[in-house]
C-alpha positions as CSV (number, residue, x, y, z in Angstrom):
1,X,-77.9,-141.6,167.5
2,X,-77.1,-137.9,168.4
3,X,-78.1,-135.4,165.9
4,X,-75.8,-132.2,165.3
5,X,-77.6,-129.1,164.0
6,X,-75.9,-127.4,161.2
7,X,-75.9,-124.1,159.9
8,X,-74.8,-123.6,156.1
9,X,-74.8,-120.0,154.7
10,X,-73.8,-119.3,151.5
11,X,-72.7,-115.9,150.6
12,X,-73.0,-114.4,147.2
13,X,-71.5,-113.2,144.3
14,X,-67.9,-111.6,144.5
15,X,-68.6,-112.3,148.3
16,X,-67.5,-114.0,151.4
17,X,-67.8,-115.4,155.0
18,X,-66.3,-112.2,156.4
19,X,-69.6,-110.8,154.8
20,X,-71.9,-108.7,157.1
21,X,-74.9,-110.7,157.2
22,X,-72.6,-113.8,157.7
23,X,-70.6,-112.2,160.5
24,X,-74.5,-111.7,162.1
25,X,-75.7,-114.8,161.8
26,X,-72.3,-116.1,163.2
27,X,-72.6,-114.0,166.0
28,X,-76.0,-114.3,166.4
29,X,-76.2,-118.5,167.4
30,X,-73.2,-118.6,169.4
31,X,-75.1,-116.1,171.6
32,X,-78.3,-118.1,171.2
33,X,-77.7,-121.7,169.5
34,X,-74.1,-122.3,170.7
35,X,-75.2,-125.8,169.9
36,X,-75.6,-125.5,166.6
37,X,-72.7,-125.3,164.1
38,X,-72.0,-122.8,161.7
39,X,-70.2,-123.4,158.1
40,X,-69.3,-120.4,155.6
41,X,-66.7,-121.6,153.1
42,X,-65.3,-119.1,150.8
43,X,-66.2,-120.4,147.5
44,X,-64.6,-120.8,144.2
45,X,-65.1,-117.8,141.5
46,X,-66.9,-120.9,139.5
47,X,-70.0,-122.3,140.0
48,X,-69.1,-125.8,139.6
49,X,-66.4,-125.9,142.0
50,X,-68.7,-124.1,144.4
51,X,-71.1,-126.7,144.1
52,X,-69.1,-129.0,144.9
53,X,-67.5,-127.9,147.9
54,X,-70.7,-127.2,149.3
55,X,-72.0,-130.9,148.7
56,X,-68.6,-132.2,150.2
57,X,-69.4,-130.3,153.6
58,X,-73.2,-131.4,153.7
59,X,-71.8,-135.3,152.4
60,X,-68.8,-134.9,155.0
61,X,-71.0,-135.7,158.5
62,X,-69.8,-132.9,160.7
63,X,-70.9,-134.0,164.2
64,X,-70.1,-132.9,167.4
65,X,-66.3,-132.9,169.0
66,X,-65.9,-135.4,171.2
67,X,-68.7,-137.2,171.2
68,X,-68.4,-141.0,172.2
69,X,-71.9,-141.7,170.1
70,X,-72.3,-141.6,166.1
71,X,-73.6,-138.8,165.3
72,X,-75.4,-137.4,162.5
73,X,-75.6,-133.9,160.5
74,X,-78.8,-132.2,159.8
75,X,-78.7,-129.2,157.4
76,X,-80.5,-126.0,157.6
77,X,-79.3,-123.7,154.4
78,X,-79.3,-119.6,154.6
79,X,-78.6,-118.1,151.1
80,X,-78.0,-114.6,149.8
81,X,-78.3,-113.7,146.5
82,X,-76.2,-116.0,144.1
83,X,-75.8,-118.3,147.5
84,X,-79.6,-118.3,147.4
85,X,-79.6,-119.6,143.7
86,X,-76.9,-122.2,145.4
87,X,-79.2,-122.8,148.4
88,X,-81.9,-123.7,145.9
89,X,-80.5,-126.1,144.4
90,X,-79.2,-127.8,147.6
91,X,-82.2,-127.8,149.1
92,X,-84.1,-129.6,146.0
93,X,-80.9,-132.4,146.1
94,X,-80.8,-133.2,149.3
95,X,-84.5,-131.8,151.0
96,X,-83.3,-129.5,153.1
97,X,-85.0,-126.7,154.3
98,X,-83.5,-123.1,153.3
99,X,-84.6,-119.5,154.0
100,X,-83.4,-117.5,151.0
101,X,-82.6,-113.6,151.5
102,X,-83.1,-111.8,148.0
103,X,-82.1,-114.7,145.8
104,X,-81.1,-114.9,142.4
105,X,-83.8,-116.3,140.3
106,X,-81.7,-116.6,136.8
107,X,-77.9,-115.1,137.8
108,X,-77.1,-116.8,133.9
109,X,-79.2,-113.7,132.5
110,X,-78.0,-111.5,134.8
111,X,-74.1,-112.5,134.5
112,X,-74.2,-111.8,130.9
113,X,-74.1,-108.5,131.2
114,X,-71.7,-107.7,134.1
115,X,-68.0,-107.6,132.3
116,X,-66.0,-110.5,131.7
117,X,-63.0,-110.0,134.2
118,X,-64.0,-109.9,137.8
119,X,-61.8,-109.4,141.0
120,X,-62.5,-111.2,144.1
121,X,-62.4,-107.7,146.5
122,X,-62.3,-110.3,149.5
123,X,-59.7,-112.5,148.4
124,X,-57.6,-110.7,145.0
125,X,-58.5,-113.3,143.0
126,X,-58.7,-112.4,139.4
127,X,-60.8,-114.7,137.0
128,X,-63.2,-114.5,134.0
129,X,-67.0,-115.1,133.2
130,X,-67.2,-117.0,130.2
131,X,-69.8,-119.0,128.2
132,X,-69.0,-122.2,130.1
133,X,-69.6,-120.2,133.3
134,X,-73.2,-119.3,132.4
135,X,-74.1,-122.4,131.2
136,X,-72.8,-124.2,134.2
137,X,-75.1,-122.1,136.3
138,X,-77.7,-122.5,133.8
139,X,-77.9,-126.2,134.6
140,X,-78.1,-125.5,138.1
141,X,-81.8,-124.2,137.8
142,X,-84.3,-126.4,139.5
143,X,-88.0,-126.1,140.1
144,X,-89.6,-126.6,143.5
145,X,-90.9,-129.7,144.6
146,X,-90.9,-129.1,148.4
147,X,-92.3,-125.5,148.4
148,X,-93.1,-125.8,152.7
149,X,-89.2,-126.3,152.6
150,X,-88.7,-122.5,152.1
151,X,-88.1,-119.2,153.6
152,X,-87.9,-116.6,151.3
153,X,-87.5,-113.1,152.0
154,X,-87.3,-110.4,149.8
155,X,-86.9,-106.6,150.0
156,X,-88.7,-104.2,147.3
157,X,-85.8,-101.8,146.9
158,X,-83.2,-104.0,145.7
159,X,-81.6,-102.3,143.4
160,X,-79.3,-105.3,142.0
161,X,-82.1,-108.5,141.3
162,X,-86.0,-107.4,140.4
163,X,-87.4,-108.6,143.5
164,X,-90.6,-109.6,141.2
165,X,-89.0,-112.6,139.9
166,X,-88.3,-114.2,143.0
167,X,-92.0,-113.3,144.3
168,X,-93.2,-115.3,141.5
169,X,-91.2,-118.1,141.7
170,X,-91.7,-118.8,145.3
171,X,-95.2,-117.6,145.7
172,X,-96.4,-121.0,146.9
173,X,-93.7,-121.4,149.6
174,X,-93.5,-119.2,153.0
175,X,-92.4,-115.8,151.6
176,X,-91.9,-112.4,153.3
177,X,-92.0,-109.4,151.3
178,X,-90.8,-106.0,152.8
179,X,-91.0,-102.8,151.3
180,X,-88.0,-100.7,150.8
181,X,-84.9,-102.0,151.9
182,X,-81.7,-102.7,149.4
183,X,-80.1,-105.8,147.9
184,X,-78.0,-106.0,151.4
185,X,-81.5,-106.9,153.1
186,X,-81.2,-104.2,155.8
187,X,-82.1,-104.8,159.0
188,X,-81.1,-108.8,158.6
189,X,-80.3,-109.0,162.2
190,X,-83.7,-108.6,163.2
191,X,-85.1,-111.3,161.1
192,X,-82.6,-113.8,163.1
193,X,-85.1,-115.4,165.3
194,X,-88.0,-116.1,162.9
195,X,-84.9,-117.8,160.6
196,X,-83.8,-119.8,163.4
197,X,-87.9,-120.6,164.4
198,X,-88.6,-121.3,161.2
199,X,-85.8,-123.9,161.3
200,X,-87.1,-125.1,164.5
201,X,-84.3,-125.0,166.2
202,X,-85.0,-124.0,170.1
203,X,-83.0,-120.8,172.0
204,X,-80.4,-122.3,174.6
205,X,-81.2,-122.8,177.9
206,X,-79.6,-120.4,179.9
């Protein structure tokens, strides 16, 4: 059986695939895993229907065009901020390996106090954050049972998530901590090919 290498990432809140760190990772394995696919959905304001559109595209066995062989999907998660919260929980469902870039540790404390009404600035959309909302994420919080399965990399200036809170939780798994920076992770780019060797997945051969 052939085995197609998959790329999720999962932007974050009031986000989307046209995102800059998206665009780079895009950009980044067509130059230099043109084998490996690439997925960024623009997900629904809620986190249930998020949830669920990301476990229809890992269930849906994406495989290569064309091929005359079965073929099956492997799933490596990147996930930024709320998509790291998202990435989290994905990976602990289905054992996947993720690299998380300054994650939300507990978005349902931090939602609370952002207002109620929220615009979409990629797509319009205008929706609310309600009780049901938080909760819903609340029950998406999972521990860490495959802490090897991890990536997480976390800057000291964000100035949107305590950077702390993540350090703790993941302390046991492989976890990068640079100082300074911002919530945006600057200089992403750079940190491309220790993601990708840290997913194991080889340069082409040119």
């Amino acid at each position: 059986m052939n085995y197609q290498n998959n790329i999720l990432y999962i932007h974050g809140f009031n986000s989307s695939p046209l995102s800059v760190k998206a665009v780079q990772t895009r950009d980044y394995l067509a130059a230099n895993h043109p084998e490996v696919g690439f997925y960024c959905p623009q997900l629904k304001t809620n986190s249930q229907g998020a949830i669920e559109q990301l476990e229809s595209l890992v269930n849906s066995g994406v495989g290569r065009e064309n091929s005359l062989e079965p073929t099956h999907s492997r799933w490596f998660l990147i996930g930024s901020s709320l998509g790291g919260y998202f990435a989290h929980y994905l990976a602990e469902k289905y054992a996947l390996p993720a690299v998380l870039i300054n994650p939300a540790v507990k978005p349902y404390q931090l939602l609370r106090d952002y207002p109620s009404e929220q615009t979409q600035p990629y797509t319009g959309e205008v929706y609310r954050i309600g009780t049901e909302e938080i909760d819903a994420l609340k029950a998406l919080e999972s521990n860490i049972s495959l802490k090897n399965n991890y990536l997480v990399m976390l800057q000291t200036g964000d100035e949107v998530l305590n950077y702390r809170q993540a350090a703790a939780k993941y302390q046991d798994c492989h976890l990068r901590i640079h100082n300074g920076g911002d919530h945006s992770f600057v200089g992403y780019q750079d940190s491309l090919p220790d993601i990708m060797q840290f997913f194991q997945l080889p340069l082409a051969v040119r």
